[in-house]
N, C-alpha and C positions, 0 to 999 in steps of 0.2 A: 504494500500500500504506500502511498504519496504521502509523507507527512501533511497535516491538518493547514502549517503554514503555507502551503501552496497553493491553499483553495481557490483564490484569486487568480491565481495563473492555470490554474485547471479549467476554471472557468471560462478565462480569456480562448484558452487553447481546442474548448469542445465548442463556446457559441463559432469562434469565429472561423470555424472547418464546418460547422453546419451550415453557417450562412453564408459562406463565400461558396460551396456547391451547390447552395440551391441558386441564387443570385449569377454566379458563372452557366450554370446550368440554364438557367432562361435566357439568358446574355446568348449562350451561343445558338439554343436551337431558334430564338428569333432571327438573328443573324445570317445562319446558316441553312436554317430547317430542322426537322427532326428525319436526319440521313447518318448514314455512316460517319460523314464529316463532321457533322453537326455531333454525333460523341466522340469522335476523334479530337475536334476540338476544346470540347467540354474539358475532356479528361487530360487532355495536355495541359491546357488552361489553367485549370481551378487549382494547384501547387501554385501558381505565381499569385493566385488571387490570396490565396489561404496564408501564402506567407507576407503579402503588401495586411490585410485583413486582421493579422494575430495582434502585431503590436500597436494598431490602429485600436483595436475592442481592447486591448489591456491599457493602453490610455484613458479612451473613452467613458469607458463604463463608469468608472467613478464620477466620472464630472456627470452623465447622465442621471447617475444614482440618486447625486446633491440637486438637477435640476429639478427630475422628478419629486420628490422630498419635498421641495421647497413651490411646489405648482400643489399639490396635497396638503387634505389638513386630514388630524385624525378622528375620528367617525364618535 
């Protein structure tokens, strides 16, 4: 197991490989079609996306966390 101190970066590292395949994944088959190429490129693709995207969401997140936070009141 991942020490507890990592949670933050575990979490950077699972959102933003989900979102940048699904996000590259629409990206290419509009682009391309949904053809061979179109997951040729996908799958080529979404490692350059996944790695610009990781430390993009481990920045992110917190400043989003405080925005959120701060647009919310508690119930």
């Amino acid at each position: 197991m991942i020490p507890q101190r990592f949670t933050k970066l575990a979490f950077s590292l699972i959102m933003s490989g989900i979102m940048s395949f699904v996000i590259s994944g629409i990206s290419s088959f509009r682009a391309i079609g949904l053809s061979k190429d179109g997951v040729e490129a996908w799958l080529t693709g979404w490692p350059l996306t996944w790695a610009v995207a990781f430390p993009v969401v481990t920045v992110v997140a917190p400043l989003s966390q405080r925005l959120a936070k701060a647009l919310t009141k508690a119930a």
